[in-house]
CHARMM-style PDB file with segment names, atoms N, HN, CA, C and O in Angstrom:
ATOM      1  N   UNK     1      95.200  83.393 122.559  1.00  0.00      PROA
ATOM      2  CA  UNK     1      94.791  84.732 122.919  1.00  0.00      PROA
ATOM      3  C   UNK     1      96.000  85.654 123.044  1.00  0.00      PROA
ATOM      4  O   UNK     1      95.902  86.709 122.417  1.00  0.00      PROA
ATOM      5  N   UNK     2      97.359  85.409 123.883  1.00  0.00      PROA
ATOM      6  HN  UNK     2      97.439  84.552 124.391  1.00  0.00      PROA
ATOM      7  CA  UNK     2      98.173  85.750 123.722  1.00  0.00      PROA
ATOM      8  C   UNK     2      98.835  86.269 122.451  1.00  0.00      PROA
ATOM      9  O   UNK     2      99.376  87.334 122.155  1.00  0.00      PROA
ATOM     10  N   UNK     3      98.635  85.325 121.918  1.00  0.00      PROA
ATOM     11  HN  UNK     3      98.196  84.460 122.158  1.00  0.00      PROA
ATOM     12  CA  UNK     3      98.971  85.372 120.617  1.00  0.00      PROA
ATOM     13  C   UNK     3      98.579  87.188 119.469  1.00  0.00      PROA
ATOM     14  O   UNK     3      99.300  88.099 119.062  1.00  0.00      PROA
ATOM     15  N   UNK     4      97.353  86.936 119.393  1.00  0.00      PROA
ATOM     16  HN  UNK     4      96.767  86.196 119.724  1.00  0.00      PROA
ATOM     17  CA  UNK     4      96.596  88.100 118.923  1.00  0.00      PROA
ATOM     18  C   UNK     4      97.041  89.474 119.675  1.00  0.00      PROA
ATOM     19  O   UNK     4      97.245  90.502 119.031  1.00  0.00      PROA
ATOM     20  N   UNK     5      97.157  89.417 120.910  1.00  0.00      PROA
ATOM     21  HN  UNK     5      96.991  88.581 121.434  1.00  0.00      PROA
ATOM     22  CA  UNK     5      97.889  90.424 121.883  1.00  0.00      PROA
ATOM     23  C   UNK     5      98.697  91.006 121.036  1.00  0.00      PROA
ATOM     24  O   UNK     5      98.793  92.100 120.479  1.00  0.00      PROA
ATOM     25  N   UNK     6      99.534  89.511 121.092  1.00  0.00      PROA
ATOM     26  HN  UNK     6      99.456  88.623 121.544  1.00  0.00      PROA
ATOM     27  CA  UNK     6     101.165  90.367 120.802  1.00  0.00      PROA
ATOM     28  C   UNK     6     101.107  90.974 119.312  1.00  0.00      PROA
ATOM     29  O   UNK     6     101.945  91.824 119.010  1.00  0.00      PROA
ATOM     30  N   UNK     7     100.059  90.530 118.288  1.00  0.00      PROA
ATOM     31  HN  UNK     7      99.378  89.840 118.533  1.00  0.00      PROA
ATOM     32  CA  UNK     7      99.759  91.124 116.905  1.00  0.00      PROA
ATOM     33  C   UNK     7      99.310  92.343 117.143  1.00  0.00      PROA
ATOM     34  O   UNK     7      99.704  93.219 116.373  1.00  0.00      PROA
ATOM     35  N   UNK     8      98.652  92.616 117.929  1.00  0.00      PROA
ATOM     36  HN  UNK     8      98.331  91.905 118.554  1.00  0.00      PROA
ATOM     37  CA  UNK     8      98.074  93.800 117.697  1.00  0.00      PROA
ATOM     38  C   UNK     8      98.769  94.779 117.939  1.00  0.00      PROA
ATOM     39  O   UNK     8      98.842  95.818 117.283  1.00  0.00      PROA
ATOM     40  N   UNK     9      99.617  94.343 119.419  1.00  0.00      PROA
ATOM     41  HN  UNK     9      99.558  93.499 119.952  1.00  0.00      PROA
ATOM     42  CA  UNK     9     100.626  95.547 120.124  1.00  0.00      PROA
ATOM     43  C   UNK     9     101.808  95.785 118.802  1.00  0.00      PROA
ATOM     44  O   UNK     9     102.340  96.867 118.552  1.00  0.00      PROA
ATOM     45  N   UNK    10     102.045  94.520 118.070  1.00  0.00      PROA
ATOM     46  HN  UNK    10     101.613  93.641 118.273  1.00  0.00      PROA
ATOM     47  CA  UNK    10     103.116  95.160 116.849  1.00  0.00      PROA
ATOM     48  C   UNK    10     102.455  96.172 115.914  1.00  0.00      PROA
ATOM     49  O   UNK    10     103.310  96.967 115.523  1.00  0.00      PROA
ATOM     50  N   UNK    11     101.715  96.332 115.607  1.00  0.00      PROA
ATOM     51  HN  UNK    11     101.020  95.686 115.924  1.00  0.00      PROA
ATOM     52  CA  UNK    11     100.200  97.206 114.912  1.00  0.00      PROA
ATOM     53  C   UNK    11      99.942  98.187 115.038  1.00  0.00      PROA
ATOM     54  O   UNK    11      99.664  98.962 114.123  1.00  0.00      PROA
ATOM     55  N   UNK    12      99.967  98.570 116.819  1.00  0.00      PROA
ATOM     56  HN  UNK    12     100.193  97.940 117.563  1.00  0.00      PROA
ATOM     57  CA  UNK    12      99.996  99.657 117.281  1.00  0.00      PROA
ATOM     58  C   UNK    12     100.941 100.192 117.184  1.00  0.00      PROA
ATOM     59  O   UNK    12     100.876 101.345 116.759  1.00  0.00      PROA
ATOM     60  N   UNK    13     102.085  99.700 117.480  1.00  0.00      PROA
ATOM     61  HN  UNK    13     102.138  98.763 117.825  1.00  0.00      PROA
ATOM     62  CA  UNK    13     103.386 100.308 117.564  1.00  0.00      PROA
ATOM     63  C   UNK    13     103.924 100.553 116.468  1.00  0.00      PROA
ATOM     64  O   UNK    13     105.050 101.050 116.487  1.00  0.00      PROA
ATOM     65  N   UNK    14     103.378 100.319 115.407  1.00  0.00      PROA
ATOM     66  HN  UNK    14     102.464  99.915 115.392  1.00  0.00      PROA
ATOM     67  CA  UNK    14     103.675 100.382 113.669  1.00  0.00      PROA
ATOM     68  C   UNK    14     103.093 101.782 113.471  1.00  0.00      PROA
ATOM     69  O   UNK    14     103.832 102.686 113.079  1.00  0.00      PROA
ATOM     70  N   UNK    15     101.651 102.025 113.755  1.00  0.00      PROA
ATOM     71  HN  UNK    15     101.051 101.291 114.073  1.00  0.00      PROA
ATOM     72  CA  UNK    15     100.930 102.931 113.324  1.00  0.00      PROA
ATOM     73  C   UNK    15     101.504 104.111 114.544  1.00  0.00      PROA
ATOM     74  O   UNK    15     101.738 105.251 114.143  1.00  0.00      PROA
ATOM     75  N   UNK    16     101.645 103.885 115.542  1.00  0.00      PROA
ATOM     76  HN  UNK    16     101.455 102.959 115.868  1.00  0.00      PROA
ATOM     77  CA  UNK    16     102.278 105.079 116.452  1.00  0.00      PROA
ATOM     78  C   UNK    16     103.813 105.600 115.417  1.00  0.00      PROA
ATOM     79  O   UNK    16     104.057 106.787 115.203  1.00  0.00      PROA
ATOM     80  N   UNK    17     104.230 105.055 115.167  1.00  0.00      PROA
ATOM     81  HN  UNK    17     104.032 104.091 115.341  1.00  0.00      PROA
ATOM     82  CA  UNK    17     105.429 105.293 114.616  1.00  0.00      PROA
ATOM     83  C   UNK    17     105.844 105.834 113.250  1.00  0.00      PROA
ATOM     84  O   UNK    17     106.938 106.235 112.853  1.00  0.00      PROA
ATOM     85  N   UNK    18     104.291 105.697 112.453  1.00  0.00      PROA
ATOM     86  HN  UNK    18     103.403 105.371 112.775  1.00  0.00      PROA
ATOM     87  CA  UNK    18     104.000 106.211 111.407  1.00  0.00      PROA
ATOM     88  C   UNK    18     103.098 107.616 111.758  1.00  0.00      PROA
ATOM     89  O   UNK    18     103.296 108.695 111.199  1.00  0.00      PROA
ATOM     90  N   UNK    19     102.339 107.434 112.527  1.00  0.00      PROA
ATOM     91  HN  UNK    19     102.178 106.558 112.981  1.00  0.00      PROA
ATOM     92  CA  UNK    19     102.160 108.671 112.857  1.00  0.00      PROA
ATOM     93  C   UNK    19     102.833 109.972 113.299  1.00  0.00      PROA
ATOM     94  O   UNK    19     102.513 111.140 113.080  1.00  0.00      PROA
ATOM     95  N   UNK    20     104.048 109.346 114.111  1.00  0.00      PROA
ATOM     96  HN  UNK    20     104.308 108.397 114.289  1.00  0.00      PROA
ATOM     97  CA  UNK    20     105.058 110.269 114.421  1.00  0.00      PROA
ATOM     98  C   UNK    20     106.120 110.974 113.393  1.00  0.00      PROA
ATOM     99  O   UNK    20     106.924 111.862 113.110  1.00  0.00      PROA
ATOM    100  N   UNK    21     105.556 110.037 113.157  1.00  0.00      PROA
ATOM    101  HN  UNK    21     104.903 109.315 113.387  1.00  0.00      PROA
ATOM    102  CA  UNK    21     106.236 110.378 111.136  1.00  0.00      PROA
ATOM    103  C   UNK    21     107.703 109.626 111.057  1.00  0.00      PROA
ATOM    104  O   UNK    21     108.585 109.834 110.224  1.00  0.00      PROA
ATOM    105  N   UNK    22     107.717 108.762 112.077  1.00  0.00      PROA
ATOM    106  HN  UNK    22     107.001 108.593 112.754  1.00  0.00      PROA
ATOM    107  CA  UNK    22     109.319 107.871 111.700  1.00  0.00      PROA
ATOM    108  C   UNK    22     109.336 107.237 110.678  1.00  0.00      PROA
ATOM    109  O   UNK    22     110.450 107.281 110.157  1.00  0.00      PROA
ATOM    110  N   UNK    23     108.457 106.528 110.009  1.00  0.00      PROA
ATOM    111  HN  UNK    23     107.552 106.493 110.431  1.00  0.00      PROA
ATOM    112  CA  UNK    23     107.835 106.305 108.505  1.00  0.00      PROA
ATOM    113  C   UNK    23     106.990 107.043 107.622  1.00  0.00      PROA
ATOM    114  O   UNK    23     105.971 107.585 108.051  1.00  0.00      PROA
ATOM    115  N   UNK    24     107.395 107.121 106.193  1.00  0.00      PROA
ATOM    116  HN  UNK    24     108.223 106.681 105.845  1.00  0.00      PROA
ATOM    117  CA  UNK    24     106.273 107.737 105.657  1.00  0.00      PROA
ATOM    118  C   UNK    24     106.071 106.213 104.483  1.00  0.00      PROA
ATOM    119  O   UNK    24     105.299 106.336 103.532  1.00  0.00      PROA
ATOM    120  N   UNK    25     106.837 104.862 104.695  1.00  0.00      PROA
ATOM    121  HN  UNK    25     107.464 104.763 105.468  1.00  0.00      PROA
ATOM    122  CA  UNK    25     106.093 104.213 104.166  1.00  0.00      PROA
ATOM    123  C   UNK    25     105.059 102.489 105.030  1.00  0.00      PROA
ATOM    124  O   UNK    25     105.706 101.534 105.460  1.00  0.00      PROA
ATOM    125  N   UNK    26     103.815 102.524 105.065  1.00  0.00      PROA
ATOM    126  HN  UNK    26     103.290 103.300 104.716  1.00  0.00      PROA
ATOM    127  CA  UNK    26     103.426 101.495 106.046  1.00  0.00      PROA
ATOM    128  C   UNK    26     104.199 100.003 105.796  1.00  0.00      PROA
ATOM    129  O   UNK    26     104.230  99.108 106.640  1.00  0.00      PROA
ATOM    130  N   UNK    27     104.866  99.931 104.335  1.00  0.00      PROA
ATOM    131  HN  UNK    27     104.841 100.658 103.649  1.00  0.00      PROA
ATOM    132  CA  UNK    27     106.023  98.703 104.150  1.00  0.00      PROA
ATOM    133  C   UNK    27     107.351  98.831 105.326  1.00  0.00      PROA
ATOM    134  O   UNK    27     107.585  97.977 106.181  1.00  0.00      PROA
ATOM    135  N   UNK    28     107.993  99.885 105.161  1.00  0.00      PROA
ATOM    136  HN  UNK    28     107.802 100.579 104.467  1.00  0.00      PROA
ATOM    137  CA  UNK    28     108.927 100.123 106.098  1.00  0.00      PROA
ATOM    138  C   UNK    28     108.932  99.622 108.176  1.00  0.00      PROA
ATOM    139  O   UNK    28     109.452  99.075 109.149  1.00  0.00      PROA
ATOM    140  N   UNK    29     107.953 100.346 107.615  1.00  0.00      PROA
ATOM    141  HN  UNK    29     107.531 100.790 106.825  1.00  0.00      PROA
ATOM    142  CA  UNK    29     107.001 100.537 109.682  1.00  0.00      PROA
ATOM    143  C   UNK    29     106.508  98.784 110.149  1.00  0.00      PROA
ATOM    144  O   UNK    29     106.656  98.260 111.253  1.00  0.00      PROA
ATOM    145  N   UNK    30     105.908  98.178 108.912  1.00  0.00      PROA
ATOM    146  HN  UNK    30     105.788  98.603 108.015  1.00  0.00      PROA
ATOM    147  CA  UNK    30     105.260  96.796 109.381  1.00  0.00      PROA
ATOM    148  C   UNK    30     107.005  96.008 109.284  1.00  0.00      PROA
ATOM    149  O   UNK    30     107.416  95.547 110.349  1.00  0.00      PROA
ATOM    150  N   UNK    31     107.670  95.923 108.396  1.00  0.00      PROA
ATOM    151  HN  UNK    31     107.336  96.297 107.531  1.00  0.00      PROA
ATOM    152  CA  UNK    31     108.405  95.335 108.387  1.00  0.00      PROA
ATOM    153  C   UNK    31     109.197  95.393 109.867  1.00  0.00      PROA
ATOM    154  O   UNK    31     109.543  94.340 110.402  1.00  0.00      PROA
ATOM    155  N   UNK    32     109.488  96.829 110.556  1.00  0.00      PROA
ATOM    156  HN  UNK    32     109.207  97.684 110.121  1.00  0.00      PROA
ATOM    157  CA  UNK    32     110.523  97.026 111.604  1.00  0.00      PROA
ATOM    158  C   UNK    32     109.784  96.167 112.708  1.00  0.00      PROA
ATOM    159  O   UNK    32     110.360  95.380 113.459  1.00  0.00      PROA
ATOM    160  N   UNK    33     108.632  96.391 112.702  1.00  0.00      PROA
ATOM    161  HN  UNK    33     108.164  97.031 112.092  1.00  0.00      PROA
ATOM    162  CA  UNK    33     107.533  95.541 113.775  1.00  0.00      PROA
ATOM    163  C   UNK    33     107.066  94.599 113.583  1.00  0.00      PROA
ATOM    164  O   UNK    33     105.939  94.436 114.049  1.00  0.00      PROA
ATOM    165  N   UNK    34     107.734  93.439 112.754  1.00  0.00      PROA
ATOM    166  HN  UNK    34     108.650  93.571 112.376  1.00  0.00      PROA
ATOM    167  CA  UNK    34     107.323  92.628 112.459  1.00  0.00      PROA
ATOM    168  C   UNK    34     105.633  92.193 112.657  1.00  0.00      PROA
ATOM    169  O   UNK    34     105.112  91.582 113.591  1.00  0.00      PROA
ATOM    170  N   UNK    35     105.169  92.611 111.727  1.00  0.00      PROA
ATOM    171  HN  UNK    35     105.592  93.107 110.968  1.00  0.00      PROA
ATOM    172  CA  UNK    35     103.659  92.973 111.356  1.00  0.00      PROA
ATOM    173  C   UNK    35     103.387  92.889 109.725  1.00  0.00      PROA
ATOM    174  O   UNK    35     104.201  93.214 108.859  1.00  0.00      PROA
ATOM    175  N   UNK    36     102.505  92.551 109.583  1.00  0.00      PROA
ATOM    176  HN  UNK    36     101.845  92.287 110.286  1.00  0.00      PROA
ATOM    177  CA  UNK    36     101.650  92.726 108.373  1.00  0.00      PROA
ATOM    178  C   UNK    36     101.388  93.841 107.769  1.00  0.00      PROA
ATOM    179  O   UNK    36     100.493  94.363 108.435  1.00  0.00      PROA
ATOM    180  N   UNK    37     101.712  94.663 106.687  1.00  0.00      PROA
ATOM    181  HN  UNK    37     102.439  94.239 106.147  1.00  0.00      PROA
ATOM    182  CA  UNK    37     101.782  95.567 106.029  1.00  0.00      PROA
ATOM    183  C   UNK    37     100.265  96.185 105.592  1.00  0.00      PROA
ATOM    184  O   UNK    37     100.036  97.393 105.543  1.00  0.00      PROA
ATOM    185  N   UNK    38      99.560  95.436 105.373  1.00  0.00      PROA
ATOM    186  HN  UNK    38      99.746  94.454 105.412  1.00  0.00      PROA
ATOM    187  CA  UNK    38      97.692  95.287 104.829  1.00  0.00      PROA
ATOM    188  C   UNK    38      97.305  95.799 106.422  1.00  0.00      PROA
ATOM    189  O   UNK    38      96.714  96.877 106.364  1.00  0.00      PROA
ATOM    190  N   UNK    39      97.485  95.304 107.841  1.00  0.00      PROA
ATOM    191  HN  UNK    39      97.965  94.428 107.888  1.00  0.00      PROA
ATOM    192  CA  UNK    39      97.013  95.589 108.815  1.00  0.00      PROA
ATOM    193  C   UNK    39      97.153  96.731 109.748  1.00  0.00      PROA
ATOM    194  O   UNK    39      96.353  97.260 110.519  1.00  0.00      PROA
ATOM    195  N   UNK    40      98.715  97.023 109.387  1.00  0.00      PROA
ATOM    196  HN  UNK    40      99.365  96.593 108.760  1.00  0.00      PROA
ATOM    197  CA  UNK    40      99.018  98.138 109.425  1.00  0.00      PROA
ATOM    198  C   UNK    40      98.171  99.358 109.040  1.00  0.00      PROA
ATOM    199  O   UNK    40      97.792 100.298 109.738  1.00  0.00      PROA
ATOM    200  N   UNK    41      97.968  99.078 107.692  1.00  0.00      PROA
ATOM    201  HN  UNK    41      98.276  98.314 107.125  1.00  0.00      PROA
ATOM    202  CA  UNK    41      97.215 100.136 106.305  1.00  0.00      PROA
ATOM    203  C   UNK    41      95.834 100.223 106.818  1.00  0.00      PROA
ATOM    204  O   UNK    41      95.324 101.343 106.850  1.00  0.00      PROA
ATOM    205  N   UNK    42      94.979  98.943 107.327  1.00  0.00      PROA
ATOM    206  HN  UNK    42      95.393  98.033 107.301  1.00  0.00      PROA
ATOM    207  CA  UNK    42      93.897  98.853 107.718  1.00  0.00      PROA
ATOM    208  C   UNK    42      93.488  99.697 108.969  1.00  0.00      PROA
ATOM    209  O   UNK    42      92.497 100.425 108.923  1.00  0.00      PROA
ATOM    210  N   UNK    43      94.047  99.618 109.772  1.00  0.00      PROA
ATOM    211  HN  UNK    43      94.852  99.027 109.809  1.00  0.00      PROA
ATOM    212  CA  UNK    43      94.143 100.215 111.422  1.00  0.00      PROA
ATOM    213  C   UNK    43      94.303 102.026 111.023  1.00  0.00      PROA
ATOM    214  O   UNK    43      93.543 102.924 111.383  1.00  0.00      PROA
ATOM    215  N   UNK    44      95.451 102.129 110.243  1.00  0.00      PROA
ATOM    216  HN  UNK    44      96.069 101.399 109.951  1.00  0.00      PROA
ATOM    217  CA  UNK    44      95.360 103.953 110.386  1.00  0.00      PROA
ATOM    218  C   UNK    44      94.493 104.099 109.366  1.00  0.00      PROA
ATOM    219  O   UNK    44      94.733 105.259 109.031  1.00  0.00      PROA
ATOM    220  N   UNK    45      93.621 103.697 108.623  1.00  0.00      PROA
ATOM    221  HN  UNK    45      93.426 102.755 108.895  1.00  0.00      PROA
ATOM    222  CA  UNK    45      92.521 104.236 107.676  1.00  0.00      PROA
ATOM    223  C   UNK    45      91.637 103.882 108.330  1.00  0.00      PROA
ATOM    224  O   UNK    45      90.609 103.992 107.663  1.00  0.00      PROA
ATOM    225  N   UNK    46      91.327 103.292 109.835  1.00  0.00      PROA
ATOM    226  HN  UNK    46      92.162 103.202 110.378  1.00  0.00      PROA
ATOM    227  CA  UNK    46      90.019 103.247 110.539  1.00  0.00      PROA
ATOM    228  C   UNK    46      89.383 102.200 110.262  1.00  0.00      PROA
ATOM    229  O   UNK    46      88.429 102.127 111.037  1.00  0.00      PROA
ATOM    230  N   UNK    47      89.416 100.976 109.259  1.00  0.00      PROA
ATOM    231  HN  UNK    47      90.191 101.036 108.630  1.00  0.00      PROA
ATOM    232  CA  UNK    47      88.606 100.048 108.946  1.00  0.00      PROA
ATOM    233  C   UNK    47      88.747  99.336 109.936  1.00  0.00      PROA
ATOM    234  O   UNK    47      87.698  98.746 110.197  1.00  0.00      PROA
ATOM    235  N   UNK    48      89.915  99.015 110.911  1.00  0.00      PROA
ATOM    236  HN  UNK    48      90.767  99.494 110.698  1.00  0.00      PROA
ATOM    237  CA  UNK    48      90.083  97.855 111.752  1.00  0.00      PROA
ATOM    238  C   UNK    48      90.034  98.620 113.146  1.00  0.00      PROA
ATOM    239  O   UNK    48      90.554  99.728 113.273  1.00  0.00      PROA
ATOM    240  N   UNK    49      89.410  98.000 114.136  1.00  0.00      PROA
ATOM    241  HN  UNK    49      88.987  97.100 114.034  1.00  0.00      PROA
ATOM    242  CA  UNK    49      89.693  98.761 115.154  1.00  0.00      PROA
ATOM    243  C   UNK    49      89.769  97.640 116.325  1.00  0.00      PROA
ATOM    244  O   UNK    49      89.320  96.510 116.136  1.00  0.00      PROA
ATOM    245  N   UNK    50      90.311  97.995 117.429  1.00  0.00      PROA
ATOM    246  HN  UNK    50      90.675  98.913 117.583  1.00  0.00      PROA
ATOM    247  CA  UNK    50      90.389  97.238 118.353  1.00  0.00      PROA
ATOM    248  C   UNK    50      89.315  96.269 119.233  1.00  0.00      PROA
ATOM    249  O   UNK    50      88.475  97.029 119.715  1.00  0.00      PROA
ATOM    250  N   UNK    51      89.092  95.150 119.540  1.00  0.00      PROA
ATOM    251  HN  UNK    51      89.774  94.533 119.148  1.00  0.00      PROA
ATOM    252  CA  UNK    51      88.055  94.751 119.741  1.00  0.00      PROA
ATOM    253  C   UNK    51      86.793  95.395 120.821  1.00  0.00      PROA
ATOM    254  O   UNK    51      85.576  95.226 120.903  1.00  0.00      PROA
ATOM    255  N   UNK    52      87.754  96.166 121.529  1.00  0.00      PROA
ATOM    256  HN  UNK    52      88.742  96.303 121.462  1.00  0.00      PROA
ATOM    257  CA  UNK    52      87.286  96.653 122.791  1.00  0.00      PROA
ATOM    258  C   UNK    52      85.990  97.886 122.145  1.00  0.00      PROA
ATOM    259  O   UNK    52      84.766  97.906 122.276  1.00  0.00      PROA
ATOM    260  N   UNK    53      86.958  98.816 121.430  1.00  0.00      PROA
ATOM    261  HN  UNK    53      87.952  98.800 121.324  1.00  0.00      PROA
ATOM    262  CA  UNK    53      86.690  99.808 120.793  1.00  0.00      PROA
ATOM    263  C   UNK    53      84.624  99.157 119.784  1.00  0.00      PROA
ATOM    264  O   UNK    53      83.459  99.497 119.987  1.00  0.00      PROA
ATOM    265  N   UNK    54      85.168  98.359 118.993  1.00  0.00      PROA
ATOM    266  HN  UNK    54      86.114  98.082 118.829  1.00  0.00      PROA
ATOM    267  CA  UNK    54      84.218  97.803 118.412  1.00  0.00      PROA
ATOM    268  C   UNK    54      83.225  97.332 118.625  1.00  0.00      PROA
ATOM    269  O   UNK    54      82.164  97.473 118.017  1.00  0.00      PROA
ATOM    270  N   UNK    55      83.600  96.357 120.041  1.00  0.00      PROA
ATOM    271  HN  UNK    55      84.462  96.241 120.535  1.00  0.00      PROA
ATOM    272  CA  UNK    55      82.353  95.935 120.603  1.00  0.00      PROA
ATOM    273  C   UNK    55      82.001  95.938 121.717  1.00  0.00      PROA
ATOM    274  O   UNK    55      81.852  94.922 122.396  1.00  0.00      PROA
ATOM    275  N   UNK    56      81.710  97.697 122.285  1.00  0.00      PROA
ATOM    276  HN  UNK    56      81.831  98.523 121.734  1.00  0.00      PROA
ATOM    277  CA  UNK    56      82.240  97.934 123.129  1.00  0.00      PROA
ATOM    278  C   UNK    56      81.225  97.405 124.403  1.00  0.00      PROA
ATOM    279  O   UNK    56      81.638  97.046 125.507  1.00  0.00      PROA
ATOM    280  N   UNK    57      79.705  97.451 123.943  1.00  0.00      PROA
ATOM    281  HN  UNK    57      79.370  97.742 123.047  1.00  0.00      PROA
ATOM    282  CA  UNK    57      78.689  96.286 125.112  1.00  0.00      PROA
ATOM    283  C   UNK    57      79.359  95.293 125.676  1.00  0.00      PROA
ATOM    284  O   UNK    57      79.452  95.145 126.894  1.00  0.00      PROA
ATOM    285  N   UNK    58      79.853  94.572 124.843  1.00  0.00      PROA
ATOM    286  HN  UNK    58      79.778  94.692 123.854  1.00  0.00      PROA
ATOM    287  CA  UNK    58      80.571  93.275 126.161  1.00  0.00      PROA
ATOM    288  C   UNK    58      81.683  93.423 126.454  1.00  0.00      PROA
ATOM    289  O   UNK    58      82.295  92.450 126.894  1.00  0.00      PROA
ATOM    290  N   UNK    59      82.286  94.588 126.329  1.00  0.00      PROA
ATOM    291  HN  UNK    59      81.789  95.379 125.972  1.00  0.00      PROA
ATOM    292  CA  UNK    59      83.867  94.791 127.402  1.00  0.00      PROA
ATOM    293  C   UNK    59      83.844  95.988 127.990  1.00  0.00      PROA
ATOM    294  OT1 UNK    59      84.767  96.330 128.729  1.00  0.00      PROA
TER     295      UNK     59
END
């Protein structure tokens, strides 16, 4: 569980950072955050969202 935590918080902190515009490429941003580049891409185009967010009846 931990585990997934710490994926996601690199994810977030990828896409915060691309948003701020410290990247304009999601290769650059996943790489600094050691993160996945596809998940990165996934999360700021809205397909992926946080579990909480998603399912949000049982949390």
């Amino acid at each position: 569980m931990r585990d997934k935590f710490i994926k996601s918080s690199r994810i977030d902190k990828a896409v915060a950072a691309i948003q701020r515009g410290e990247f304009t490429h999601y290769t650059n941003a996943a790489r600094e955050f050691k993160c996945d580049r596809s998940a990165v891409s996934r999360r700021i185009r809205g397909l992926t969202k946080l579990k909480k967010e998603a399912n949000s009846f049982w949390y």
